[in-house]
HTML snippet that shows the backbone in 3Dmol.js (N, CA, C, O; Angstrom):
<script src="https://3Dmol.org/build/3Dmol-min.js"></script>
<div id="view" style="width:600px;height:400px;position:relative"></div>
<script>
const pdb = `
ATOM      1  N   UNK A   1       7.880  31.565  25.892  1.00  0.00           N
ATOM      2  CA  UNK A   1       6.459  31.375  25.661  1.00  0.00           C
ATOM      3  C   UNK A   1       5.693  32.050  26.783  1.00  0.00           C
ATOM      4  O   UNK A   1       6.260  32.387  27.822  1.00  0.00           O
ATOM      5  N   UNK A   2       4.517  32.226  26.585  1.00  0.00           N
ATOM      6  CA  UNK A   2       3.640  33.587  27.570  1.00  0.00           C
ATOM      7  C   UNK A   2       2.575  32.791  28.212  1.00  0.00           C
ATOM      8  O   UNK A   2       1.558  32.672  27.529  1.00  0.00           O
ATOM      9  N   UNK A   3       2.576  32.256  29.292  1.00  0.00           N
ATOM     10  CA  UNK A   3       0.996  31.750  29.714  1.00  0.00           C
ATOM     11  C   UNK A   3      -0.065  32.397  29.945  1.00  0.00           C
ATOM     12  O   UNK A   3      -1.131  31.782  29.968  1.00  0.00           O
ATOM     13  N   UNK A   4      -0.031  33.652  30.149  1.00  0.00           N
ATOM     14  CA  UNK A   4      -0.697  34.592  30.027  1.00  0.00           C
ATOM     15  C   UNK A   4      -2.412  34.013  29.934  1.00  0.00           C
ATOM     16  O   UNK A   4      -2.332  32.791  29.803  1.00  0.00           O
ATOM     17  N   UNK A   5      -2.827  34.132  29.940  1.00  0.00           N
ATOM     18  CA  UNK A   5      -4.257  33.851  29.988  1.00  0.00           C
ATOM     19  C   UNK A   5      -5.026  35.267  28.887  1.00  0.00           C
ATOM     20  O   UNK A   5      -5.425  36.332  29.357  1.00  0.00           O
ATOM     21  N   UNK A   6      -5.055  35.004  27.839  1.00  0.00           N
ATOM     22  CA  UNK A   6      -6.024  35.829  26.790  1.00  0.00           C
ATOM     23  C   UNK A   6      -7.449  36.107  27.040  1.00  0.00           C
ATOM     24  O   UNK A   6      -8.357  35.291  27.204  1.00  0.00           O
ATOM     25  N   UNK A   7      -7.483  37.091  27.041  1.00  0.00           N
ATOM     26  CA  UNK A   7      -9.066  37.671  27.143  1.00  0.00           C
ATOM     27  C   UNK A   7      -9.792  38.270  26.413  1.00  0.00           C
ATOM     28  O   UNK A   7     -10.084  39.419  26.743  1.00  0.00           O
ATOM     29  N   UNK A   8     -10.263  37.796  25.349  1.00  0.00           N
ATOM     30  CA  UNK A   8     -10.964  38.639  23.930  1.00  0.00           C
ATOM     31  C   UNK A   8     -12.537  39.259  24.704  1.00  0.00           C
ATOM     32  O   UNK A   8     -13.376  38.899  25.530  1.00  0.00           O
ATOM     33  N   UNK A   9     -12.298  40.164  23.986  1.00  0.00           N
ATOM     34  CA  UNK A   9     -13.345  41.246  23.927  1.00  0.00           C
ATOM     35  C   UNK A   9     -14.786  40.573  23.134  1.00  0.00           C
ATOM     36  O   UNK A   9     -15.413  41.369  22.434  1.00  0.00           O
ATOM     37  N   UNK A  10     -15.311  39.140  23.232  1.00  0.00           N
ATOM     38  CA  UNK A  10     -16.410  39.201  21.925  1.00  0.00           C
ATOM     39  C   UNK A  10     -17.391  40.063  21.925  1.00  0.00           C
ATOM     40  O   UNK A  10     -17.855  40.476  20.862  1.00  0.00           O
ATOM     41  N   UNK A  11     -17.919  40.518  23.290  1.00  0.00           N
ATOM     42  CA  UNK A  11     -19.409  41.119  22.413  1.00  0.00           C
ATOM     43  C   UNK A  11     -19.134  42.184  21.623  1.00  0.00           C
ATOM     44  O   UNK A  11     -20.023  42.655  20.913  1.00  0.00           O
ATOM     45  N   UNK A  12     -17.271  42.956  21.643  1.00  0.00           N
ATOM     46  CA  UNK A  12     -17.135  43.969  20.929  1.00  0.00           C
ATOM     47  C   UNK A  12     -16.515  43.332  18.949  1.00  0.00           C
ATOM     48  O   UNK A  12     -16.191  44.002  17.969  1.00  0.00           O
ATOM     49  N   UNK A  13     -16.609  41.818  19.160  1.00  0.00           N
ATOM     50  CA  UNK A  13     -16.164  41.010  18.028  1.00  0.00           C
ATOM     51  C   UNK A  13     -16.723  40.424  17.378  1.00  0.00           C
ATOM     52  O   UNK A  13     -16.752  40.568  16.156  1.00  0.00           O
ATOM     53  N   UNK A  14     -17.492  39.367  18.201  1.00  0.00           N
ATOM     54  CA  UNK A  14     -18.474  38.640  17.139  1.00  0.00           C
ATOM     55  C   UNK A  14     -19.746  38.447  17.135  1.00  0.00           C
ATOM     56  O   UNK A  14     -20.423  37.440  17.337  1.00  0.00           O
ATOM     57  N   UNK A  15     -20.018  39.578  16.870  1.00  0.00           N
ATOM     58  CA  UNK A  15     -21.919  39.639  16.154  1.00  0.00           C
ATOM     59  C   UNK A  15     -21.730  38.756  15.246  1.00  0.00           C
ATOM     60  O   UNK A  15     -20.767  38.393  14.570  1.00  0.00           O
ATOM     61  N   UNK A  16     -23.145  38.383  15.374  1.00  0.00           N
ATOM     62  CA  UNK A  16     -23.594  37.573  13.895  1.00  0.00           C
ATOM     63  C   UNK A  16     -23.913  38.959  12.552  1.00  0.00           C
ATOM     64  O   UNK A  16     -24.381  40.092  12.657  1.00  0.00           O
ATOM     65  N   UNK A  17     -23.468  38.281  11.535  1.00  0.00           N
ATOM     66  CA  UNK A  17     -23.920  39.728  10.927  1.00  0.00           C
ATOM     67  C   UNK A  17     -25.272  39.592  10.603  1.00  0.00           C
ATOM     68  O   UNK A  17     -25.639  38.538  10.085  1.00  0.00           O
ATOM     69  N   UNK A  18     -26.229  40.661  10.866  1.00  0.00           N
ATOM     70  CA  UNK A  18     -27.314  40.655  10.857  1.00  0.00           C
ATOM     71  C   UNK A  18     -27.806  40.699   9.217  1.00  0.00           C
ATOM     72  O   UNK A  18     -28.879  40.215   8.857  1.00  0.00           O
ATOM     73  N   UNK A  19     -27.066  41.207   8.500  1.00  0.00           N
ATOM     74  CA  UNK A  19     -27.393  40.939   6.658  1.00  0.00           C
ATOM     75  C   UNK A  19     -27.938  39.841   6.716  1.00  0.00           C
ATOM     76  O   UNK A  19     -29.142  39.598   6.801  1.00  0.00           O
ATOM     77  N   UNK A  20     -26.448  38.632   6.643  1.00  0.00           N
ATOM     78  CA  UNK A  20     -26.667  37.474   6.211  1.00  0.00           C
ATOM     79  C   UNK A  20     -27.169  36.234   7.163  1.00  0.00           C
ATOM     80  O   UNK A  20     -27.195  35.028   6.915  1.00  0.00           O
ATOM     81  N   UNK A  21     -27.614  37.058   8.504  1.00  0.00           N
ATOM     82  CA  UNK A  21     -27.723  36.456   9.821  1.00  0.00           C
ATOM     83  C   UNK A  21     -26.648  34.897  10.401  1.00  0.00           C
ATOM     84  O   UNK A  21     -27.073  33.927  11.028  1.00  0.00           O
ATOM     85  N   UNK A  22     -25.227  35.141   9.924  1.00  0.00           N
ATOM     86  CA  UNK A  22     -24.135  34.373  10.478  1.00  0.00           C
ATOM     87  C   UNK A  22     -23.936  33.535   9.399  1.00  0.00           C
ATOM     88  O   UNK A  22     -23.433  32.452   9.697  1.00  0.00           O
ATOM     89  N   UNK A  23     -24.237  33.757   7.985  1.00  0.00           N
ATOM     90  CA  UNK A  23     -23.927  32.432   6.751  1.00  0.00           C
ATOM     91  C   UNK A  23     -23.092  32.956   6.061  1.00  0.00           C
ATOM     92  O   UNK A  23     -22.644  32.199   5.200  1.00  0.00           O
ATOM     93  N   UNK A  24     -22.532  34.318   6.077  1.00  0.00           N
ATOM     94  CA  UNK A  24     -21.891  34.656   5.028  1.00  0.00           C
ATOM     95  C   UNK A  24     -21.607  35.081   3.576  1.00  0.00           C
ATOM     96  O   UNK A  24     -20.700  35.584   2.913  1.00  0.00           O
ATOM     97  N   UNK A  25     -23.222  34.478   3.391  1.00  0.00           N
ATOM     98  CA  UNK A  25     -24.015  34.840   2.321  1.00  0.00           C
ATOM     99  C   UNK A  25     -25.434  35.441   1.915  1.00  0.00           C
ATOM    100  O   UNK A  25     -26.401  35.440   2.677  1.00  0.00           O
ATOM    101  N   UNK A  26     -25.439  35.895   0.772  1.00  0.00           N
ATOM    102  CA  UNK A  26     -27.040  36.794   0.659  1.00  0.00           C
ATOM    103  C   UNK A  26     -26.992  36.077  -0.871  1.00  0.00           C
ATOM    104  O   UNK A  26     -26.099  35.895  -1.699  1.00  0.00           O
ATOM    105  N   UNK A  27     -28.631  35.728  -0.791  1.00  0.00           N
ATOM    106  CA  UNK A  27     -28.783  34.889  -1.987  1.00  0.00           C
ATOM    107  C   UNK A  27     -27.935  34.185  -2.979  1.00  0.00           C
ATOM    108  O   UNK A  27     -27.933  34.257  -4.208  1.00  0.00           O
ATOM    109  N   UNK A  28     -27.031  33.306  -1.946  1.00  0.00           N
ATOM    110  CA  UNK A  28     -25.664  33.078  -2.547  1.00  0.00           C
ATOM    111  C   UNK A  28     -24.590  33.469  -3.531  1.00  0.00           C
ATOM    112  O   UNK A  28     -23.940  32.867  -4.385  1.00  0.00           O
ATOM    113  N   UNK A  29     -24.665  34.989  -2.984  1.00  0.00           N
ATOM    114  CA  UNK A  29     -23.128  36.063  -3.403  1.00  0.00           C
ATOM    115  C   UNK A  29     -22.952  36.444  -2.192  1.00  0.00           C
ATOM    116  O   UNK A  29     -23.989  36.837  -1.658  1.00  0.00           O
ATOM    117  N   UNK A  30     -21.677  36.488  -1.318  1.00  0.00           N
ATOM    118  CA  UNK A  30     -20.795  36.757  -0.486  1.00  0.00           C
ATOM    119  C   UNK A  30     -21.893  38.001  -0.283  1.00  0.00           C
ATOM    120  O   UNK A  30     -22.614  38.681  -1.013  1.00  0.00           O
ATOM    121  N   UNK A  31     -21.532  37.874   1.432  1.00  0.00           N
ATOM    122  CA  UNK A  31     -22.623  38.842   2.342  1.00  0.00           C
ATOM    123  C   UNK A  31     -22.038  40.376   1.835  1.00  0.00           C
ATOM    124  O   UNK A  31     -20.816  40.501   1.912  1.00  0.00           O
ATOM    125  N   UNK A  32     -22.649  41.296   1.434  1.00  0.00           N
ATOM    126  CA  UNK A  32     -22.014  42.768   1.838  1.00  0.00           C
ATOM    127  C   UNK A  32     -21.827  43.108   2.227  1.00  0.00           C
ATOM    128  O   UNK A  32     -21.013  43.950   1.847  1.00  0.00           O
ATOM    129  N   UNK A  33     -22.254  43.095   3.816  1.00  0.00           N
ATOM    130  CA  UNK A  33     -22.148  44.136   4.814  1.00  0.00           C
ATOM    131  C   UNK A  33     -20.326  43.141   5.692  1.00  0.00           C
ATOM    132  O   UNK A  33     -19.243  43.725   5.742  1.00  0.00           O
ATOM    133  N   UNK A  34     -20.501  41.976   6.114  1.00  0.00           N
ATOM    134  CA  UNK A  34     -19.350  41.199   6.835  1.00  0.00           C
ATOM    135  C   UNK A  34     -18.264  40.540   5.422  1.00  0.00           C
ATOM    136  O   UNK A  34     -17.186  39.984   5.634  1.00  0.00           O
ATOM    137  N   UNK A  35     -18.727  40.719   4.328  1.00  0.00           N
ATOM    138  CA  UNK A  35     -17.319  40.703   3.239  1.00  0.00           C
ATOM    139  C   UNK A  35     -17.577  39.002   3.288  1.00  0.00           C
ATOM    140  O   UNK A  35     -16.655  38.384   2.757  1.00  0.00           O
ATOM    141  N   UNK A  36     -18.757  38.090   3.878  1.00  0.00           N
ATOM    142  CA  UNK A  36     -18.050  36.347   4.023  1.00  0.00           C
ATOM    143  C   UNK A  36     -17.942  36.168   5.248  1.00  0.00           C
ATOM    144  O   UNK A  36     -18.738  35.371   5.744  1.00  0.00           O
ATOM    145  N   UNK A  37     -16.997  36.798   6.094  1.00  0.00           N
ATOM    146  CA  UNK A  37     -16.811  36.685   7.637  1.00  0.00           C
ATOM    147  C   UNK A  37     -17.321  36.001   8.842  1.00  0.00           C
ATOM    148  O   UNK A  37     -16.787  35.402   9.775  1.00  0.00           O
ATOM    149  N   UNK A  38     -19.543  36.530   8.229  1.00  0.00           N
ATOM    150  CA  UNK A  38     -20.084  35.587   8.883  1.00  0.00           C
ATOM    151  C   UNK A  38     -20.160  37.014  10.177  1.00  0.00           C
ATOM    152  O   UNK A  38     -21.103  37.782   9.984  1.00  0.00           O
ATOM    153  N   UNK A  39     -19.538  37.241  11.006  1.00  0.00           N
ATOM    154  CA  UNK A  39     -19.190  37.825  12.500  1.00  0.00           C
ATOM    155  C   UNK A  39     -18.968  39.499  12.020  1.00  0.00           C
ATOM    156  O   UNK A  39     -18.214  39.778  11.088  1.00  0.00           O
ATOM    157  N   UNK A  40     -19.465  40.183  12.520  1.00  0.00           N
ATOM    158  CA  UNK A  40     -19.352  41.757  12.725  1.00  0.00           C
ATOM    159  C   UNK A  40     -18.925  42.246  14.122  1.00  0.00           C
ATOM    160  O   UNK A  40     -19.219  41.789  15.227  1.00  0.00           O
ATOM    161  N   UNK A  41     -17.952  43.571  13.692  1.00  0.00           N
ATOM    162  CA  UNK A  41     -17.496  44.205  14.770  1.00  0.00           C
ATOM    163  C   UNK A  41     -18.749  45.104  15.597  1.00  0.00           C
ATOM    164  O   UNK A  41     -19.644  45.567  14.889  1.00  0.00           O
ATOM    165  N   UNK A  42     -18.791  45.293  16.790  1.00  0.00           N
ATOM    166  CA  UNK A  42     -19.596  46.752  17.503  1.00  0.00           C
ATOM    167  C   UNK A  42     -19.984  47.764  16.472  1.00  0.00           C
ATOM    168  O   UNK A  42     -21.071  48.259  16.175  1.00  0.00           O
ATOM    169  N   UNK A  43     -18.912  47.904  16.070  1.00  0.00           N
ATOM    170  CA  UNK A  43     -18.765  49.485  14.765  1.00  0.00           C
ATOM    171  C   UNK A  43     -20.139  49.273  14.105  1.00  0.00           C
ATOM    172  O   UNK A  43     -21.254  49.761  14.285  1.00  0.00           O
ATOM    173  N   UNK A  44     -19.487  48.112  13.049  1.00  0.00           N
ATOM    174  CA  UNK A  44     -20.481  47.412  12.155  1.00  0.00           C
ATOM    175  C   UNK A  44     -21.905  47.706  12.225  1.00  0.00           C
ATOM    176  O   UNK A  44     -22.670  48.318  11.480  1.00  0.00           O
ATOM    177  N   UNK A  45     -22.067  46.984  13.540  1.00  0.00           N
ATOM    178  CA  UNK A  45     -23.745  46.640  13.573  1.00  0.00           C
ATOM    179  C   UNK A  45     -24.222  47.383  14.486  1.00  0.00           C
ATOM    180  O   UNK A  45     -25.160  47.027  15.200  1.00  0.00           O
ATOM    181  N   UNK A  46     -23.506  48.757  14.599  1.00  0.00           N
ATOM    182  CA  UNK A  46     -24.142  49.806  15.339  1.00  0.00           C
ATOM    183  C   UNK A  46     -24.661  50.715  14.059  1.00  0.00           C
ATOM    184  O   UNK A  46     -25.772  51.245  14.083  1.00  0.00           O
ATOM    185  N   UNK A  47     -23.690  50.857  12.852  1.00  0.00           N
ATOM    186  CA  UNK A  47     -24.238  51.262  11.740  1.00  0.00           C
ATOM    187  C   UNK A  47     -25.460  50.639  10.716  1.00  0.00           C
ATOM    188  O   UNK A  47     -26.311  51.098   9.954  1.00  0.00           O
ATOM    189  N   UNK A  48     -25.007  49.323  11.182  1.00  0.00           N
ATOM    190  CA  UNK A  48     -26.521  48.650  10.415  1.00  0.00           C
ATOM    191  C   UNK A  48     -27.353  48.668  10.765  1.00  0.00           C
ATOM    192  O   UNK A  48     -28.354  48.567  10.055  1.00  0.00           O
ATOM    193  N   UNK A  49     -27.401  48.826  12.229  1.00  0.00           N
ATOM    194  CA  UNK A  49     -28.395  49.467  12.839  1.00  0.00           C
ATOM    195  C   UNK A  49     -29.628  50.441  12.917  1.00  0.00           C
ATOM    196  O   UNK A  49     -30.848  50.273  12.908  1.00  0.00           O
ATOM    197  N   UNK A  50     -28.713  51.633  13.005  1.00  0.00           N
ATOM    198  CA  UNK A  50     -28.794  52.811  12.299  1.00  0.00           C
ATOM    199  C   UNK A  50     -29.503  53.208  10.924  1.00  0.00           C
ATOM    200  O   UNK A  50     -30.476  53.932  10.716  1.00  0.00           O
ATOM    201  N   UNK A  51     -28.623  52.432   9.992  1.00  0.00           N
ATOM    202  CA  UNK A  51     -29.312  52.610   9.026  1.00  0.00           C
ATOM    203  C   UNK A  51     -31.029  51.613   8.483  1.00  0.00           C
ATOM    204  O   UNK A  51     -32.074  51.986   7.950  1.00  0.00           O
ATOM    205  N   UNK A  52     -30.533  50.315   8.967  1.00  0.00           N
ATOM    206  CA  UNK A  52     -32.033  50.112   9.704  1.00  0.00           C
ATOM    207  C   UNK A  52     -33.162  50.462   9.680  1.00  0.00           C
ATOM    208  O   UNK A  52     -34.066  50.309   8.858  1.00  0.00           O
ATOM    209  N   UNK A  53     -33.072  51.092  10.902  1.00  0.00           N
ATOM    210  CA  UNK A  53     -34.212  52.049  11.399  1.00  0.00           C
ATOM    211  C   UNK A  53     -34.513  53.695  10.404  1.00  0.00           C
ATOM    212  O   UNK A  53     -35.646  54.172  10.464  1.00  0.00           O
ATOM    213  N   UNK A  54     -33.406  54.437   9.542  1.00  0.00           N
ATOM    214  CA  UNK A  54     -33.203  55.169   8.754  1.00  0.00           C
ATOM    215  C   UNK A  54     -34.249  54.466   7.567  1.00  0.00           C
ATOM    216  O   UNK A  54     -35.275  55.066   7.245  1.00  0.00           O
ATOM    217  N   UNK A  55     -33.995  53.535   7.136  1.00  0.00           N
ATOM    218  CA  UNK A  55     -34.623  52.622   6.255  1.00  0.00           C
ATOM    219  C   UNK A  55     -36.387  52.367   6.053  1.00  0.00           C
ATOM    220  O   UNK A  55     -37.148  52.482   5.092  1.00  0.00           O
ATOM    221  N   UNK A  56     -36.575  51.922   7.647  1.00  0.00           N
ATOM    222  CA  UNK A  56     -37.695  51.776   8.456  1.00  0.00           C
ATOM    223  C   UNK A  56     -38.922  53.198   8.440  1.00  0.00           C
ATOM    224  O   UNK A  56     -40.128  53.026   8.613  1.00  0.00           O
ATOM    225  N   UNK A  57     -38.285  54.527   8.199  1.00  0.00           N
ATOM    226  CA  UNK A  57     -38.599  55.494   8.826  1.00  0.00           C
ATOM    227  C   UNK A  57     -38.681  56.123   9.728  1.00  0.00           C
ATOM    228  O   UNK A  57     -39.469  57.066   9.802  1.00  0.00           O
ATOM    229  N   UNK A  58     -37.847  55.754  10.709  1.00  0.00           N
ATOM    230  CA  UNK A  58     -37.216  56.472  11.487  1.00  0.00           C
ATOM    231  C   UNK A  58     -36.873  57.813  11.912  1.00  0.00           C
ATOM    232  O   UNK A  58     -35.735  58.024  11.491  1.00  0.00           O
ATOM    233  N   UNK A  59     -37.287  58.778  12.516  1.00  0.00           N
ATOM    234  CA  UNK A  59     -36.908  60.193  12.822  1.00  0.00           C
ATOM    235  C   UNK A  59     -35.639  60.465  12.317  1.00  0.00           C
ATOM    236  O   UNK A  59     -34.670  60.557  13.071  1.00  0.00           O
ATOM    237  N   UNK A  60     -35.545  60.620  10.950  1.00  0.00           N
ATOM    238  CA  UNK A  60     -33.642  61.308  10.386  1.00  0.00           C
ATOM    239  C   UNK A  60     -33.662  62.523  11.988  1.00  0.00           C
ATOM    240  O   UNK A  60     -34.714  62.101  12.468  1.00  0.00           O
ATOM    241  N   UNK A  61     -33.449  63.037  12.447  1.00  0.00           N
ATOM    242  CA  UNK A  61     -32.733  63.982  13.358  1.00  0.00           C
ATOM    243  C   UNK A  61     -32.303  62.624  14.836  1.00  0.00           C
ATOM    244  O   UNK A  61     -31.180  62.225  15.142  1.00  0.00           O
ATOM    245  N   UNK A  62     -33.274  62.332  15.290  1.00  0.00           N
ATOM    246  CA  UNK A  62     -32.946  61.175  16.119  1.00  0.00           C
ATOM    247  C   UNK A  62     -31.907  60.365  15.783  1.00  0.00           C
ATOM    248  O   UNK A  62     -31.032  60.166  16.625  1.00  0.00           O
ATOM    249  N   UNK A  63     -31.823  59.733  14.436  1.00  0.00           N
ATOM    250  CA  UNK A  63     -31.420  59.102  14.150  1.00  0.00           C
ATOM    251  C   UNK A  63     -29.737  59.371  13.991  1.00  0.00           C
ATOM    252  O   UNK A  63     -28.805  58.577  14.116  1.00  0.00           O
ATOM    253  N   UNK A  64     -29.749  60.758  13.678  1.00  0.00           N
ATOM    254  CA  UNK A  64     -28.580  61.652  13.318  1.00  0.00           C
ATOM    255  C   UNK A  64     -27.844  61.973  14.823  1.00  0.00           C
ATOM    256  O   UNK A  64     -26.639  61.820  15.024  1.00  0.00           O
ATOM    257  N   UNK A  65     -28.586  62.333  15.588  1.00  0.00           N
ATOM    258  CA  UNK A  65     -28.163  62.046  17.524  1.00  0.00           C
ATOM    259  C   UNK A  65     -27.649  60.896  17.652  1.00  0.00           C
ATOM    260  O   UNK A  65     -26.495  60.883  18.079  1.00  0.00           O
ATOM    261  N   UNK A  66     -28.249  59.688  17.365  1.00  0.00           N
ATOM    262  CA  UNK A  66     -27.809  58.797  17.550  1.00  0.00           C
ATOM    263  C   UNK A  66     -26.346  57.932  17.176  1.00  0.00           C
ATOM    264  O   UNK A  66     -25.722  57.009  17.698  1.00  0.00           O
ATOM    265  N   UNK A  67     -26.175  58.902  15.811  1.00  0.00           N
ATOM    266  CA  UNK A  67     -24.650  58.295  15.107  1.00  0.00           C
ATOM    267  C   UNK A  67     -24.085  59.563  16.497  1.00  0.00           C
ATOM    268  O   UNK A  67     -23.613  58.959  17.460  1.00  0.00           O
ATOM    269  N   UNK A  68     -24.088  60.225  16.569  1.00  0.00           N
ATOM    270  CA  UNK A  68     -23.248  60.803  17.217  1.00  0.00           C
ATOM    271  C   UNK A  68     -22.968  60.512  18.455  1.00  0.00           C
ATOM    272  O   UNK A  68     -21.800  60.619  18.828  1.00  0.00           O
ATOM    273  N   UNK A  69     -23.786  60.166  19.181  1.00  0.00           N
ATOM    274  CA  UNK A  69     -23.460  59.277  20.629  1.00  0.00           C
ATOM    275  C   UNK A  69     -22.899  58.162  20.256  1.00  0.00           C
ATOM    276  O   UNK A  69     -21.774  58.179  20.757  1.00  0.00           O
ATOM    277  N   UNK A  70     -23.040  57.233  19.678  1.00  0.00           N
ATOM    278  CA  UNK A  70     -22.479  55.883  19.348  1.00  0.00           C
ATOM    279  C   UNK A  70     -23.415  54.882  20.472  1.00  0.00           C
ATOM    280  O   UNK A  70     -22.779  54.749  21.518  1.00  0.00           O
ATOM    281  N   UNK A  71     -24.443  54.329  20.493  1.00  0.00           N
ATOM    282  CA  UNK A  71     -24.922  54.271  21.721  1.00  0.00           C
ATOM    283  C   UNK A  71     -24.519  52.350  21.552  1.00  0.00           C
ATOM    284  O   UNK A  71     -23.627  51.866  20.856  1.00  0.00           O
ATOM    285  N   UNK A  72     -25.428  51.664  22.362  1.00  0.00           N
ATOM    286  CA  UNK A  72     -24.621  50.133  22.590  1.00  0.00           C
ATOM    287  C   UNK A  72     -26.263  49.824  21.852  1.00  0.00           C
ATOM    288  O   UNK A  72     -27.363  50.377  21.872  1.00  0.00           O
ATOM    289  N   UNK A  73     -25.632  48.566  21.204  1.00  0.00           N
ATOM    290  CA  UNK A  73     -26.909  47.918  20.176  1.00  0.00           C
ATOM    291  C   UNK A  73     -28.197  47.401  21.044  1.00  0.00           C
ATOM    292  O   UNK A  73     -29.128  47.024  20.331  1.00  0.00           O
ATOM    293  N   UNK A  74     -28.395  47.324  22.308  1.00  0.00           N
ATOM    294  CA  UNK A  74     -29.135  46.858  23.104  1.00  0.00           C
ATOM    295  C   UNK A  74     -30.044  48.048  23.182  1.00  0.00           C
ATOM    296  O   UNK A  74     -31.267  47.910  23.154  1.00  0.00           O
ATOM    297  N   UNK A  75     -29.235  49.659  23.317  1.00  0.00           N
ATOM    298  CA  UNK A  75     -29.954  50.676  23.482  1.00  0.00           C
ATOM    299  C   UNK A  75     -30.620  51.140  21.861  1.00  0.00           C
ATOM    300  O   UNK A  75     -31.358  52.099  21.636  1.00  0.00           O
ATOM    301  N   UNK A  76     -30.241  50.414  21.146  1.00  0.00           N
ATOM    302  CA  UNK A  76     -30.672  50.758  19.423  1.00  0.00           C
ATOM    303  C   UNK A  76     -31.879  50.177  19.292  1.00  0.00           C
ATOM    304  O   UNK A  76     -33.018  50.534  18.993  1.00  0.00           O
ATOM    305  N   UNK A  77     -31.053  48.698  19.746  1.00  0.00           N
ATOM    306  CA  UNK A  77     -32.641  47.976  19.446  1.00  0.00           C
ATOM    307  C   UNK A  77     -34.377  48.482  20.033  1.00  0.00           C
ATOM    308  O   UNK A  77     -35.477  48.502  19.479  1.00  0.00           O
ATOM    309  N   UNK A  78     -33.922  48.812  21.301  1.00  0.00           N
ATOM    310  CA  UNK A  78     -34.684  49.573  22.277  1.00  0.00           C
ATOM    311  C   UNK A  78     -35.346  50.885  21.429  1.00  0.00           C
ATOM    312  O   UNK A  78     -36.470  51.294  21.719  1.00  0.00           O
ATOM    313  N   UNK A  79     -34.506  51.525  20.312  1.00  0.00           N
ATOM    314  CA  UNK A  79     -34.923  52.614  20.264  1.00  0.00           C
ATOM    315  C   UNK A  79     -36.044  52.285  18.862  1.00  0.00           C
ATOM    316  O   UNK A  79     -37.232  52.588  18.753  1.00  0.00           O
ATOM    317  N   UNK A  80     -35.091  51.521  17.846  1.00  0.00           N
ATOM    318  CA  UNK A  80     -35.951  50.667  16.624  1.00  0.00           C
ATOM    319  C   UNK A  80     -37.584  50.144  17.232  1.00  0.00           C
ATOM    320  O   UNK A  80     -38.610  50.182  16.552  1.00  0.00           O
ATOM    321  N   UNK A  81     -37.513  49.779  18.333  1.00  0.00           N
ATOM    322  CA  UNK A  81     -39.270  48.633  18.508  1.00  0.00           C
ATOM    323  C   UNK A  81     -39.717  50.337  19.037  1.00  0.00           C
ATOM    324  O   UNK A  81     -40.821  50.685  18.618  1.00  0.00           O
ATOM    325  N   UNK A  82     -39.235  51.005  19.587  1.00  0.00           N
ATOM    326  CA  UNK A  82     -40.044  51.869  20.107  1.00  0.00           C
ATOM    327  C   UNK A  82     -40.603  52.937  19.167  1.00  0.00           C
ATOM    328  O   UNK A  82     -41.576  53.631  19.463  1.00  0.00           O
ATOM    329  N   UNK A  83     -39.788  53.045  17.773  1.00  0.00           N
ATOM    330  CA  UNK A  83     -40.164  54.252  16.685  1.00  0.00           C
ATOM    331  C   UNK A  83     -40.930  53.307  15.693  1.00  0.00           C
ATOM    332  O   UNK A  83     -41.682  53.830  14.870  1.00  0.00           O
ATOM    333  N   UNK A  84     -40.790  52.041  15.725  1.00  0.00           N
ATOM    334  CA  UNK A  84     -41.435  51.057  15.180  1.00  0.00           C
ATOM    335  C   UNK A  84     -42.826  51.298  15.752  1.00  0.00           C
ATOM    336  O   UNK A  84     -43.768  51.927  15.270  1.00  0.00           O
ATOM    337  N   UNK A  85     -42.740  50.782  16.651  1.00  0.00           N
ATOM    338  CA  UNK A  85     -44.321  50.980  17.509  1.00  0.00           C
ATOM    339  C   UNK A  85     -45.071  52.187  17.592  1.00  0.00           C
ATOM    340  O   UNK A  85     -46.283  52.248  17.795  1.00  0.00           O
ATOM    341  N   UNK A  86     -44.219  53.240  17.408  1.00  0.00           N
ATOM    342  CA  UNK A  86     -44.651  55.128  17.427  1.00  0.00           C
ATOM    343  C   UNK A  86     -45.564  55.089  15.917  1.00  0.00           C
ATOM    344  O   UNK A  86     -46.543  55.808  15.716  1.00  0.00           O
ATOM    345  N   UNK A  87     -45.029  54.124  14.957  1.00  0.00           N
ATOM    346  CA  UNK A  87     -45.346  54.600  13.496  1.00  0.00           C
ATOM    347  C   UNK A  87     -46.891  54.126  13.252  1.00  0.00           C
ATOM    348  O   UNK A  87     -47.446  54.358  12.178  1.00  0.00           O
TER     349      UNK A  87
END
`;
const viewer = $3Dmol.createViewer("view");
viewer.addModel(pdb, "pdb");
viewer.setStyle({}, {cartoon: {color: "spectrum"}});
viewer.zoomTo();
viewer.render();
</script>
């Protein structure tokens, strides 16, 4: 047996998913974006992100920089209130 002491990664694990904001559900049919789960990966809700603000109206070329850096959701959000506020 391993005593090891485990160290999970959450902020790269469990987001709330921002769809269904942590219920698992959207107008009671299983969330789309977290499958039920409830919790989203980094990946995830860097793309929901993304698309988001794509959604929002958002600069498509910015926005297109932005999938390509992969940037951290703190710097997304940052970028969403600020093209929000530009509009």
């Amino acid at each position: 047996m391993n005593n090891s002491l485990i160290e999970s990664n959450s902020i790269n694990t469990h987001w709330d998913c921002p769809e269904c904001e942590g219920t698992g559900t959207v107008n009671g049919e299983t969330c789309p974006e977290c499958l039920g789960a409830k919790y989203i990966d980094i990946d995830a809700l860097t793309s929901w992100m993304l698309d988001f603000m794509e959604s929002r109206g958002c600069n498509p070329d910015e926005i297109d920089q932005l999938r390509t850096e992969n940037p951290d959701p703190l710097t997304l959000t940052f970028c969403l209130e600020l093209c929000i506020a530009l509009k």
